[in-house]
N, C-alpha and C positions, 0 to 999 in steps of 0.2 A: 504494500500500500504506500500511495506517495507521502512526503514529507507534508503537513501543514505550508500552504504559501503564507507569502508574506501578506496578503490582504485579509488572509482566515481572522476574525474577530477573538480575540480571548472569549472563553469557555464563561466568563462571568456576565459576558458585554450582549451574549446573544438574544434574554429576552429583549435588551435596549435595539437590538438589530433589526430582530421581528416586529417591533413598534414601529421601528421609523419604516420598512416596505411596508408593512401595511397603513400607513396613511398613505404612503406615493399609491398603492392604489387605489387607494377611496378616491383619491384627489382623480384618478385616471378612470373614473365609472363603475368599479367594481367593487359589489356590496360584500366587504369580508367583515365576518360576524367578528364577535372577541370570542365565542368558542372555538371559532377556523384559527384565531390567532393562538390561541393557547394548546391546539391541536401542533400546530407547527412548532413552537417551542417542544410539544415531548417530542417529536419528530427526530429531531436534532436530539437530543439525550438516546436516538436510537440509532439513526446513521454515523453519526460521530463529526467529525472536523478534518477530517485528513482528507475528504477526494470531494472537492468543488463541484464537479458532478453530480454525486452523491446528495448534497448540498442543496444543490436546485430543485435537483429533481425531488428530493422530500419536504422543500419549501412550496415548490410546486402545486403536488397531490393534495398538501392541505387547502391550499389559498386560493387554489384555481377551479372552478368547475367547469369552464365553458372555453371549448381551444380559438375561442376569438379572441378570445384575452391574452392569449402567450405572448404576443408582441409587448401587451404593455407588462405584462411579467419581467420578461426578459429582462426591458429596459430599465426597471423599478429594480429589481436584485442586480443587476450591473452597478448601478449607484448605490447602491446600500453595502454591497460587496464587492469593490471594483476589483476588476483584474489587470494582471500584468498584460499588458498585449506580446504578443509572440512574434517575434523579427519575421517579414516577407522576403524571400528576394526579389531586389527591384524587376519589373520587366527585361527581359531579353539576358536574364542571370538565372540559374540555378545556383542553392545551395553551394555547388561544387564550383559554381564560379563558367561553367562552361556551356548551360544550357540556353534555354529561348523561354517565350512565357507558356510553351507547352508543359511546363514543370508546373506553371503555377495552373495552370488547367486540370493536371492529373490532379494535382494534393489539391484542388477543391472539390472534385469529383468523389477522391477519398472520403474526405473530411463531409463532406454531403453521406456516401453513404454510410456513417462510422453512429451519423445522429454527432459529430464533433462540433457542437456549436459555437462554441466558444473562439476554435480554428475556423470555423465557417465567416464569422465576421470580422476574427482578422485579415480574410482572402479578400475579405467585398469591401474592407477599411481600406486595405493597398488598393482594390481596382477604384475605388471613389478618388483616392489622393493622384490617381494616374491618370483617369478619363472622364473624371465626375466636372470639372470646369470651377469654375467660381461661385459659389455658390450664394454670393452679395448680390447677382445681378439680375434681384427680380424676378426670376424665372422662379415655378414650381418646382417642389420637390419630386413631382413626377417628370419633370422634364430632364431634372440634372441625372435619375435614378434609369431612364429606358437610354438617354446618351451613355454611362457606365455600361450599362447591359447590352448596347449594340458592339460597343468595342472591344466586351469582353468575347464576343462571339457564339451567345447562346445555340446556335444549334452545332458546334463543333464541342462545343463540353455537354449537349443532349447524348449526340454522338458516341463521345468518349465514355458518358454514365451506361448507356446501354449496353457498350462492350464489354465491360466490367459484370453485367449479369451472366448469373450463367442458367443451365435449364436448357432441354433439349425438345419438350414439347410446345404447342401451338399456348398451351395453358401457362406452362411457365416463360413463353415469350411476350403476353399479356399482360402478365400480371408485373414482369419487368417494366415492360413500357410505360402502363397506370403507375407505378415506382415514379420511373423517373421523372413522367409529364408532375407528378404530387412536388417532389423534390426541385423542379425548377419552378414550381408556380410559389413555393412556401422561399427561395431565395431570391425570387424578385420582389415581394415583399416584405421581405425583412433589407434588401437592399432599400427599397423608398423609405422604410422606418430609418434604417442610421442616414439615411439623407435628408431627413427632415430634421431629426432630431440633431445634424451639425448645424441647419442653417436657422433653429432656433439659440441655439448655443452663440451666433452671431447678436440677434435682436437686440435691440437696447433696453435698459429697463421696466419701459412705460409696456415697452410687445411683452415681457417676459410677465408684467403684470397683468394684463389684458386672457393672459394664457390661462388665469385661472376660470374663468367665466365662458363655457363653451357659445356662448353667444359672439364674444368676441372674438372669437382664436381664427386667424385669415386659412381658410377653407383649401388654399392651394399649401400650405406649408403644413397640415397636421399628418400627423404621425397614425399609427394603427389605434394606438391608445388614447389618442385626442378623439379621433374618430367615432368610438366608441359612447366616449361622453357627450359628443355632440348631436350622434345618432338618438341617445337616451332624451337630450331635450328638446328636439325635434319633433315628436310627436305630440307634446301637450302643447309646446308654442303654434304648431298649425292650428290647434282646435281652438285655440285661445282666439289665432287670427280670423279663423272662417266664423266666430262667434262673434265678435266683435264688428267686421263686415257686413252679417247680415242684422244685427241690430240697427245698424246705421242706414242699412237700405229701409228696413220698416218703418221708423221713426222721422225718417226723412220728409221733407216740404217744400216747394218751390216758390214761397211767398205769397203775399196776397190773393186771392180771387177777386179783382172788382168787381166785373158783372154781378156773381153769384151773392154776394154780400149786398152790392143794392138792393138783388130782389129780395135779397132777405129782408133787411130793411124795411121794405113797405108794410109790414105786419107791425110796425114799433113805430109807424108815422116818420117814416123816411130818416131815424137813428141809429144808424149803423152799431145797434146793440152786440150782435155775435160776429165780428169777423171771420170770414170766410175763407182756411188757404187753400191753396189751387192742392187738386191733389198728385200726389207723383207719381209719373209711369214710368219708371224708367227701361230702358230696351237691354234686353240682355245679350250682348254681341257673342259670335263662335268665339273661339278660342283655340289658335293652334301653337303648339310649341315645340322649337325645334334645339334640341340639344347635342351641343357637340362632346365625344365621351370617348377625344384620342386623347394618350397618352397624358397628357399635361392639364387636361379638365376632367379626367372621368370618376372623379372622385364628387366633383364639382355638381354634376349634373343632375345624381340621386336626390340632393338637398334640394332643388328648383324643382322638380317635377315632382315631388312630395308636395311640398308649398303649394304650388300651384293646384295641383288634385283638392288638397284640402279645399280650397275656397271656389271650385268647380262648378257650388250652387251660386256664385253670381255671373256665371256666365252658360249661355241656352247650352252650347255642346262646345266640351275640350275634346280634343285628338292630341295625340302628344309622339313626337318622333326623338329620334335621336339620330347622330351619323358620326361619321369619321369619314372616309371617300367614298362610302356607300348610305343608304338611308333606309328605316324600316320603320312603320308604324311599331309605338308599345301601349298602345290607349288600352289595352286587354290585359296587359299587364299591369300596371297601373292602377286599376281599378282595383285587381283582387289583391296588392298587395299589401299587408298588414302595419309597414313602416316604412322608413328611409329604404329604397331598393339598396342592392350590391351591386354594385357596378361589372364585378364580372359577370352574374347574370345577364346585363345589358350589352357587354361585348360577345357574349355568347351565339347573340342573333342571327340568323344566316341575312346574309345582304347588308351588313353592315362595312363589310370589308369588301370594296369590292373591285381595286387594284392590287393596289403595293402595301397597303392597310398605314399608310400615312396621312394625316387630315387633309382634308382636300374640299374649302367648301363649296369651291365654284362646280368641282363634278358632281356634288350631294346635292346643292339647292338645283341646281338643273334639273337630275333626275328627280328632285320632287315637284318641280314645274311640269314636267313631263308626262307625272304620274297622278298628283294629285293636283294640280295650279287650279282645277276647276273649285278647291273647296274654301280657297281667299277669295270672298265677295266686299262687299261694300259692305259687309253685315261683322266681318272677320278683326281682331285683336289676334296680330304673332307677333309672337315673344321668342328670338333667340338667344338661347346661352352659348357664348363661348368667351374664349378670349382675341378673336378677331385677327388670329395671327395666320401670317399668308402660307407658312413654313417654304419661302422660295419658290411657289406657285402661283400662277395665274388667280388674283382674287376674283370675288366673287361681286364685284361693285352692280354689274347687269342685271344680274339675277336679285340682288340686294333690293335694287331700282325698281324690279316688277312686283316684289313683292308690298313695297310701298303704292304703287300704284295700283295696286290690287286691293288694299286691305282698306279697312277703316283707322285703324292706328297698327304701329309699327312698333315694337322699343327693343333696344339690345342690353342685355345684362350681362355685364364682362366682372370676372372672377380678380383680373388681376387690378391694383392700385390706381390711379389715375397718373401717376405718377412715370409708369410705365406704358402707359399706352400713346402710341407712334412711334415705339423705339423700336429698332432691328427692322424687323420682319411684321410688325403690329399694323394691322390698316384699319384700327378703330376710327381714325375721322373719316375715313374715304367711308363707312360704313354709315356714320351717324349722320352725316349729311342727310342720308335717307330717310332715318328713322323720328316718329314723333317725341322720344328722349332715349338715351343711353347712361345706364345705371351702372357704378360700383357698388360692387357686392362680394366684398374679397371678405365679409364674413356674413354667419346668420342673421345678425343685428341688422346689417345695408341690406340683402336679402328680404327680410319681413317688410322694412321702408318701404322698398322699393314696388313689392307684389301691392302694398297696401295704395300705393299711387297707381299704380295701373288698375287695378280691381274697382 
């Protein structure tokens, strides 16, 4: 058995260890009882101190019921027990000084299939500090985390995991494949968690304060474990919203009646005793919404078409789409779902990808001109989400154009800053030219605003 590191807690200091993770996960949405905590202390009086491993995994099985949590697990016992990190070799070195980054392909592959987590995030710390970029400059954390992952070359280390299975039937070449698609889908998302959770480690005070209140916490930079708490308030803040909207349409008046009140009058010798307001009809427009859910919004787009569904009785009928270079109705979806969607669901869709699966809006909104353009009337409110970025593609200004001249109002809701938007690749003004307003909504706060002025 290995020696104690040097981060293991003295044997005295461990209930004070298990106090302090379990507040980081309260704080991160997860409701851990004080019997789950004092479960976790005998734990540790049974596993022992010497195998870090060991460690977790019996911190773990008390404190965790539900593997959507393992992210903010993870993260919460790294900080309560930080570790040494473990030297990489740079790119285009081997250990032995003479290999390529094939070395650092295989020992991830290993360390993937070992369950070596701990080596698992040291491989994807080195590919972050080698091809992750700058992580100051406004982009999302899905954006810095799918650039690390194109360069690390996910399907040559899919590749390399699959030959490492072994199994000679049709059944155990299956059950390898399901392995490994599990194994790359759980390390690109623990890649976006230590990406987000460096470029909060960036923020300045006033962000790292804001972090505590899931309403405020900006919607392109949260983590697995932010996610989770914002999903949690998510749900009562829609009902809160779609209750309060329709209060306001009931209660509502348009001013005086004159006519109706003179003739009232003549009962009372021409004394306009009971004023009379006009009563209010208001028209309930369609509603379509079109959500962009590549790589750098689709985390984004669950929270807007939640919201929006909530408050779905002030408008006659919502459709609700989503795309990336392809485009697919999910109004069916949508309807039956019980909270904030999963975004992998949503990338799931057949027809969503339907080139190079790079966002592309000018090919998306065409083919919904195409397919649906008959259902923007004069009668129609579309709402699209994205962040307006052209990704070096022909934008989408024409089709932008028609849908303005198609609809009754227009408006776009971009996730990122306003601060950021015209920069690089962003063609937010060439967009909003079009549109009847364009909203920041880089968190749920701007988000609820925002639907509350459109609605």
């Amino acid at each position: 058995m290995p020696p104690p590191t040097a981060t293991t807690p003295p044997l005295q200091a461990l209930p004070t260890a298990v106090l302090h993770l379990t507040r980081r996960l309260r704080r991160s949405g997860l409701a851990v009882s004080t019997s789950e905590a004092l479960d976790a202390v005998a734990a540790l009086s049974v596993v022992g101190l010497r195998d870090s491993t060991d460690l977790r995994t019996a911190l773990k099985s008390t404190l965790v019921k539900d593997s959507t949590h393992d992210v903010a697990f993870d993260r919460a016992f790294d900080a309560v027990f930080p570790r040494a990190r473990r030297p990489v070799p740079e790119a285009g070195h081997s250990a032995e000084g003479g290999g390529s980054e094939t070395d650092s392909i295989d020992d991830l592959v290993l360390a993937l299939r070992d369950g070596a987590l701990g080596h698992v995030d040291d491989l994807l710390e080195s590919a972050i500090d080698q091809h992750g970029g700058s992580q100051d400059d406004g982009r999302s954390a899905g954006h810095h985390a799918q650039r690390t992952l194109r360069r690390m070359d996910i399907p040559n280390l899919y590749r390399r995991y699959l030959d490492q299975a072994e199994g000679d039937t049709n059944f155990d070449r299956a059950l390898a494949t399901a392995e490994a698609a599990l194994a790359m889908e759980q390390m690109k998302r623990r890649m976006q968690d230590l990406v987000s959770g460096r470029m909060r480690q960036t923020d300045d005070g006033a962000s790292r304060q804001q972090l505590e209140d899931p309403e405020d916490r900006p919607l392109l930079r949260a983590g697995a474990d932010e996610l989770v708490a914002m999903r949690q308030a998510m749900r009562p803040l829609a009902r809160r919203l779609a209750t309060r909207l329709g209060n306001r349409r009931r209660r509502g008046t348009s001013g005086l009646d004159m006519r109706r009140t003179i003739r009232s009058s003549m009962g009372t010798g021409g004394v306009p005793v009971q004023p009379v307001l006009r009563r209010r009809r208001p028209t309930k427009p369609d509603l379509i919404v079109l959500c962009d859910v590549s790589g750098s919004t689709a985390q984004f787009a669950p929270f807007t078409l939640t919201l929006l569904h909530a408050v779905h009785q002030e408008f006659r009928r919502v459709r609700s789409f989503v795309f990336i270079d392809g485009i697919v109705e999910i109004t069916e979806i949508l309807a039956s779902s019980p909270g904030v969607l999963d975004p992998h669901h949503l990338l799931a869709r057949k027809g969503l990808i339907a080139k190079d699966g790079r966002s592309d809006y000018r090919r998306a909104f065409a083919a919904f001109v195409d397919r649906w353009g008959d259902a923007v009337t004069a009668k129609t409110t579309v709402i699209i989400a994205g962040d307006a970025r052209s990704h070096d593609r022909e934008p989408a200004v024409a089709e932008v154009a028609e849908f303005a001249h198609r609809a009754r109002r227009l408006y776009w809701l971009n996730p990122e800053p306003k601060s950021e938007w015209d920069s690089l690749d962003s063609r937010a003004s060439d967009y909003g030219r079009h549109c009847t307003d364009a909203f920041e909504v880089s968190t749920i706060r701007e988000l609820v605003a925002a639907v509350t002025k459109i609605a």
